[in-house]
C-alpha positions in Angstrom: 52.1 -20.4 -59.3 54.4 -20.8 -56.5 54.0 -23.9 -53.7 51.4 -22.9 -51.1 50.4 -19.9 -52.9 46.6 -19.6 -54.0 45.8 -19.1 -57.6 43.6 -15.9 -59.0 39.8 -16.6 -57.5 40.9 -20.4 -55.9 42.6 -22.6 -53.5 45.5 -23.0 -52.5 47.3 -26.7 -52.8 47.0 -29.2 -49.9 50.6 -30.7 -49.2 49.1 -34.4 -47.3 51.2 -36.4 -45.4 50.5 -39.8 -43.9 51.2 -40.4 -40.7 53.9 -43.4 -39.9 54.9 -43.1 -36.3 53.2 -44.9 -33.9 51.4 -42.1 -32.0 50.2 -40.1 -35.0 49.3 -42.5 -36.9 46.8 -43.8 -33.8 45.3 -39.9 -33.6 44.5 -41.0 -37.8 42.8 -43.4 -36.5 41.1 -42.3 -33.8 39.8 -39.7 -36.4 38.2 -42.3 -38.8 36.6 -44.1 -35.4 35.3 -40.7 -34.8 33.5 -40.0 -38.2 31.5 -43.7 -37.8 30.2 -43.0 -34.5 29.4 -39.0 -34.9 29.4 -38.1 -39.0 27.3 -35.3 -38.9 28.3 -31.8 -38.4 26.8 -28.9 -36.4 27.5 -25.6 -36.3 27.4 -22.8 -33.0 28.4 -20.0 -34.9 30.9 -17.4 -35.1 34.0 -16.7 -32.7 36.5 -14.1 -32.8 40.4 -13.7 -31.7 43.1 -11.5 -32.8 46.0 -12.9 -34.9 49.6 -10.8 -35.7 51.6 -10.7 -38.6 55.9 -9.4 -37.8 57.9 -8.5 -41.0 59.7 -11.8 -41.2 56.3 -14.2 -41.1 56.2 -14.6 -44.9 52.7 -15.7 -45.2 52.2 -16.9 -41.6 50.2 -15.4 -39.1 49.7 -16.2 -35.3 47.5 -16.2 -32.9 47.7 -13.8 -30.2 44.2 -13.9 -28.1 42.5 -17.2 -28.5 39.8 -17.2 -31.0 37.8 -17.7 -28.8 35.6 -14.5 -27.9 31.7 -14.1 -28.8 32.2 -11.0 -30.9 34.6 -8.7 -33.0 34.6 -6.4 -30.2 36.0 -8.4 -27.6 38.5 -9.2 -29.6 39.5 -5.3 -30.6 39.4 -4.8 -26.9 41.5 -7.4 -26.1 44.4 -6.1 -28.4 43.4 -2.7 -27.0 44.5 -4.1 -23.4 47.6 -6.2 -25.0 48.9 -2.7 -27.0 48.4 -0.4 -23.7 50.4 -2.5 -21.7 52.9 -2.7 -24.1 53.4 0.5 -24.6 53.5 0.7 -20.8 55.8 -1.8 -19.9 57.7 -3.2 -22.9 58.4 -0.4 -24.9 61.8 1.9 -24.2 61.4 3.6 -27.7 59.1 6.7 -27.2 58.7 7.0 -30.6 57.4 2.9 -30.5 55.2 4.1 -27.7 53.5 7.0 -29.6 52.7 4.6 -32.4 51.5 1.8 -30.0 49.2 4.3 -27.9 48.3 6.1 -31.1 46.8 2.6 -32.3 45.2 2.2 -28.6 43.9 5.6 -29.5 41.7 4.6 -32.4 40.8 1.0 -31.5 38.7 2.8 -28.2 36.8 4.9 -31.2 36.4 2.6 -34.0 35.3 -0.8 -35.3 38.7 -1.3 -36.6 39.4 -4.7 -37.6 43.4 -4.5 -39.1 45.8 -2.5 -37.8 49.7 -2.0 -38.4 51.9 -0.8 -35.5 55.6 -1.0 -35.1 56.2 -3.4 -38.2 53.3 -6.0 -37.1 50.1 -6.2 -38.5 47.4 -7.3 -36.4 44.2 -8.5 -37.7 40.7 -9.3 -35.8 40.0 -13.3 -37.2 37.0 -15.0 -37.5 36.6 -18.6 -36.9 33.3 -20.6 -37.3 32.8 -23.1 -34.3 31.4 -26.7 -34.9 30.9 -30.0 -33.2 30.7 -33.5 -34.8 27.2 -35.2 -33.4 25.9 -39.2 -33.8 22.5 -40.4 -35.3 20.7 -40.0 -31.9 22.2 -36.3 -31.5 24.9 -37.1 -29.3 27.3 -34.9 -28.9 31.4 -36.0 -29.7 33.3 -36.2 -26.5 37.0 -36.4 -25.7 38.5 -39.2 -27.9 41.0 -41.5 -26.4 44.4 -40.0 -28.5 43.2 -36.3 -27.1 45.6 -35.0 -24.3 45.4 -36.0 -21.3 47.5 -35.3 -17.7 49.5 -38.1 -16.4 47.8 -37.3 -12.9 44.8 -35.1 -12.8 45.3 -31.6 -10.5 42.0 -31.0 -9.5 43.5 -28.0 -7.2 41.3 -24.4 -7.8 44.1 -22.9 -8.5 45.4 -25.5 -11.5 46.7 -24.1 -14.6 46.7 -26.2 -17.7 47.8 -25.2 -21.2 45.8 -22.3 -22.4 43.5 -22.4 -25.3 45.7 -21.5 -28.6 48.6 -20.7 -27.2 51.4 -20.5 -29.3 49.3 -21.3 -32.6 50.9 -20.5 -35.8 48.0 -20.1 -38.7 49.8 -21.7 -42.0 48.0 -22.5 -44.9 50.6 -24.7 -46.3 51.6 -26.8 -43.5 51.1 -30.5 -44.1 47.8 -32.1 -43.2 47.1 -35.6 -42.8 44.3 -37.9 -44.8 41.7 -37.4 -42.4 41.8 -33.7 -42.3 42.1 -33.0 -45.9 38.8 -34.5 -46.0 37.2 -32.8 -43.5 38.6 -29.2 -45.0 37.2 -30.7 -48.4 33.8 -31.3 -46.8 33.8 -27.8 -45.6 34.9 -25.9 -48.4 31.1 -24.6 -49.6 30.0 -25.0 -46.0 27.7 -21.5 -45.8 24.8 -20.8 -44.0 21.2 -21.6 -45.3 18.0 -22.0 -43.9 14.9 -18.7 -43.2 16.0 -18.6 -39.6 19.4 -16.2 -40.9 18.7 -12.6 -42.2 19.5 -12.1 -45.6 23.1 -10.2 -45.1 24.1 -13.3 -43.0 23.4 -15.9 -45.8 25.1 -12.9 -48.4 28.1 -12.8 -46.2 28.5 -16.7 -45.5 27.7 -17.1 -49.1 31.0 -14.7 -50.5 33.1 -16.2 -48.4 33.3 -19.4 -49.5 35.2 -17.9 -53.0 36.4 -14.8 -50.8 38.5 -16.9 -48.5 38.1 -20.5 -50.2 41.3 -22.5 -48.1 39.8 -23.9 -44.9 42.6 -24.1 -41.6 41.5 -26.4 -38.8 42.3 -24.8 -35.3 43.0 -27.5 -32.5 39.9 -28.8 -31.1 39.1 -27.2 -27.8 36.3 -29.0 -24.9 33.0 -27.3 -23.5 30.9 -28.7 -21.2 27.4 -28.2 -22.6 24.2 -29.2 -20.8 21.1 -31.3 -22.6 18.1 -29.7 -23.3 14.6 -31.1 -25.1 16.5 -30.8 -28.5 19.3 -29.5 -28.3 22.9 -28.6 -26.1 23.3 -25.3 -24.7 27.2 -24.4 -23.4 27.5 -24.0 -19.7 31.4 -23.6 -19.3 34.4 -23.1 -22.1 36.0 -23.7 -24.5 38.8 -25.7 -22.9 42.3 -26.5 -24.1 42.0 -29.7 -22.7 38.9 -32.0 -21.7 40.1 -32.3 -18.1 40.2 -28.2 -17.9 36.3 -29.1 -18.6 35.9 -31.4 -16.4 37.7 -29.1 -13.6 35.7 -26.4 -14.5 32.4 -28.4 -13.9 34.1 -29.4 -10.9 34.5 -25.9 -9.6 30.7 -25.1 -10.9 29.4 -27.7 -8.9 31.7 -27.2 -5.0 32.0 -23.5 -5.2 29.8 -21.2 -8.1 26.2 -23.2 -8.4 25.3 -23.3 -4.2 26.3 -19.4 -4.3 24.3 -19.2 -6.9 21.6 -21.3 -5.1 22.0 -19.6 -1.9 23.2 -22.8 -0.4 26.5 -20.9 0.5 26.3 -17.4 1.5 27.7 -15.6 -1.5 29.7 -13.3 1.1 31.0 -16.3 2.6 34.8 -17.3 2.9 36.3 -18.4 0.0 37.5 -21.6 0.6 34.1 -22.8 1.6 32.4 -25.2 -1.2 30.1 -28.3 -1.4 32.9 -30.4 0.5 33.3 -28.5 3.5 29.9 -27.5 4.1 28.2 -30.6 3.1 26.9 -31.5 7.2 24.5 -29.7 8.9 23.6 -29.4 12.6 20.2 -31.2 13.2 18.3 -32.3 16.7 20.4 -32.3 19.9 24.0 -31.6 18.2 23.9 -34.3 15.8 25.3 -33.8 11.9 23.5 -34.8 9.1 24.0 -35.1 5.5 22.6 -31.0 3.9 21.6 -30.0 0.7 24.9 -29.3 0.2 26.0 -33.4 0.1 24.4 -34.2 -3.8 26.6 -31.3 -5.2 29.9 -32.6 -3.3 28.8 -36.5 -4.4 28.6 -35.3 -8.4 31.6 -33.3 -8.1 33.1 -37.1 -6.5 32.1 -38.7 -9.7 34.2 -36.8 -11.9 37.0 -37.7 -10.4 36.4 -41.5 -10.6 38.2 -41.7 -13.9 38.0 -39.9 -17.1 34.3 -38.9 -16.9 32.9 -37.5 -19.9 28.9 -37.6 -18.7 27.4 -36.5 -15.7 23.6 -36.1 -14.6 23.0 -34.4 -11.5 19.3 -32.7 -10.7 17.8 -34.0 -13.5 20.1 -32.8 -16.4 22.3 -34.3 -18.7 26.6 -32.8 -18.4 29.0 -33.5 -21.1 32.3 -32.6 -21.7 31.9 -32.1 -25.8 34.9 -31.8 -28.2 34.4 -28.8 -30.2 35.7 -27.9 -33.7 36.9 -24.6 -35.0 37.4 -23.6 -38.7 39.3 -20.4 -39.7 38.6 -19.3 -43.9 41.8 -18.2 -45.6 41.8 -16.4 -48.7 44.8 -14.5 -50.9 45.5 -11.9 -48.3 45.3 -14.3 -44.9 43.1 -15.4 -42.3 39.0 -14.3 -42.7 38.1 -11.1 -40.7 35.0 -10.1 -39.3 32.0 -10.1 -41.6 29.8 -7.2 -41.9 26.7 -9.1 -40.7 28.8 -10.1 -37.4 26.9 -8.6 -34.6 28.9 -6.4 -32.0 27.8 -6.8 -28.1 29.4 -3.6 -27.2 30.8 -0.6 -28.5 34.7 0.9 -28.6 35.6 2.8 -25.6 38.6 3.6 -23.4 39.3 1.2 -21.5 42.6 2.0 -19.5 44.3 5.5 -18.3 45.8 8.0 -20.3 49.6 7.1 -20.6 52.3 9.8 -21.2 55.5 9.8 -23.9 56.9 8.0 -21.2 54.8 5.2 -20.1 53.5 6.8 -17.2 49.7 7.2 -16.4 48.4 10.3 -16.4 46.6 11.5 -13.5 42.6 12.9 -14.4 43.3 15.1 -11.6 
């Protein structure tokens, strides 16, 4: 059996290495803080990206569109949009351009989950999402090693590192102590319980020996909102815990008082909870509005690295969430058959000719 390569039916070989400069070795330990104060493990469910394959990868794959997407469809629609526009604006070869469109072709008909064009395979993964949570159900947040900017841009137009970008999917990359034992303790992670259908606890159930190596995408951030028993996502996943925090920001000054008809929803755009937080009242005189308890939460956040937030009665966090891709002797885990799609295949851009151009429907 060669290094890295799984043997008939089992795992492949972890290759650990302990960290010894001064920066890793402080994420090891922020890792080992993290499983005293939240140990236990739950899991959201499925998410979905698209990862690509070139003739000179070896056994790598990478990620193309974040797995990040609620169901296989999105993801076939997103690599629907990423081949059109190649074939529109990348692609000189028309012969390249017939294969390209003729793969757009069948991804608006089918539930096609691989597909090879122009010397790259491209396959729809599945990852399974998961947070780490304390006795009390508490919710993991941001740990001190996570990245964070130098000086916050809180601006509405920020743009922070995007989620996955640039992620190469290697089964035989080195891991460290802490997560070979977290891949270990999720190995014969499966679904069980009566509240999954049969086919679901089937599926989960094959493919633990199916696609037996675990992969550990980078964590990502979501801002999830407390309920009686449980969180419930309101915004995410983030690359970063600030991009969280930002986009609570925005939720509060700008999308919640449209959404309360506190600012008209045709208004301008630049108005939010800050600029709109007086009112006129008796005589002339301006008074604190409705508006002025959204503008003081958004305030909060910015008042360090705020991680917890309780405006209007509910409970904000900014959670660290957990993805884990299965790998088995032919790659990363696609779809399951119990995976539910939210939408069917359809066409989703113009007809394009030999040449790249759109064809008019007149």
């Amino acid at each position: 059996m060669e290094h890295g390569d799984a043997g008939r039916g089992g795992a492949r070989p972890m290759v650990v290495r302990v960290p010894v400069e001064p920066v890793e070795a402080a994420v090891e330990a922020d890792a080992l803080d993290a499983v005293a104060r939240t140990g236990n493990l739950v899991v959201r469910g499925p998410l979905f990206g698209v990862a690509a394959q070139g003739d000179g990868d070896g056994h790598v794959w990478r990620v193309i569109v974040a797995v990040t997407l609620g169901c296989p469809q999105q993801a076939r629609d997103s690599l629907n949009s990423r081949l059109w526009f190649r074939a529109k604006d990348d692609v000189d070869d028309p012969a390249e351009r017939r294969a390209l469109l003729a793969a757009v072709a069948v991804l608006e008909s089918e539930h096609i989950d691989e597909l090879a064009v122009a010397g790259t395979r491209y396959r729809i993964v599945r990852a399974e999402e998961y947070a780490a949570v304390g006795a009390l159900g508490e919710m993991e947040g941001p740990r001190p090693t996570d990245a964070e900017p130098l000086v916050p841009d809180w601006s509405r137009g920020a743009r922070g590192p995007a989620v996955d970008d640039g992620l190469v999917l290697d089964p035989a990359a080195p891991v460290t102590p802490t997560q070979v034992a977290e891949q270990l303790a999720l190995r014969d992670q499966c679904y069980s319980g009566d509240r999954f259908p049969k086919d679901v606890l089937a599926d989960s159930r094959r493919a633990v020996t199916a696609h037996p190596d675990i992969l550990l995408l980078p964590p990502t951030f979501t801002v999830v909102e407390q309920s009686t028993n449980s969180w419930a996502p309101v915004s995410g996943p983030h690359a970063t815990a600030h991009a969280a925090r930002r986009s609570l920001d925005f939720a509060l000054t700008w999308a919640w008082p449209r959404m309360n008809g506190l600012i008209p929803v045709d208004g301008p755009m630049e108005a939010d909870a800050r600029t709109e937080t007086e009112t006129e009242g008796d005589g002339g005189a301006r008074k604190a509005g409705p508006l002025a308890e959204y503008a003081e939460a958004a305030a909060s956040l910015r008042v360090g690295r705020v991680n917890r937030l309780e405006f209007q009665g509910t409970v904000y966090q900014i959670a660290r969430t957990r993805r884990l891709l299965r790998w088995g002797a032919d790659g990363p885990e696609g779809p399951r058959p119990s995976d539910v799609n939210t939408q069917e295949p359809t066409r989703l851009h113009p007809l394009l000719d030999e040449d790249g151009h759109i064809v008019s429907s007149d």
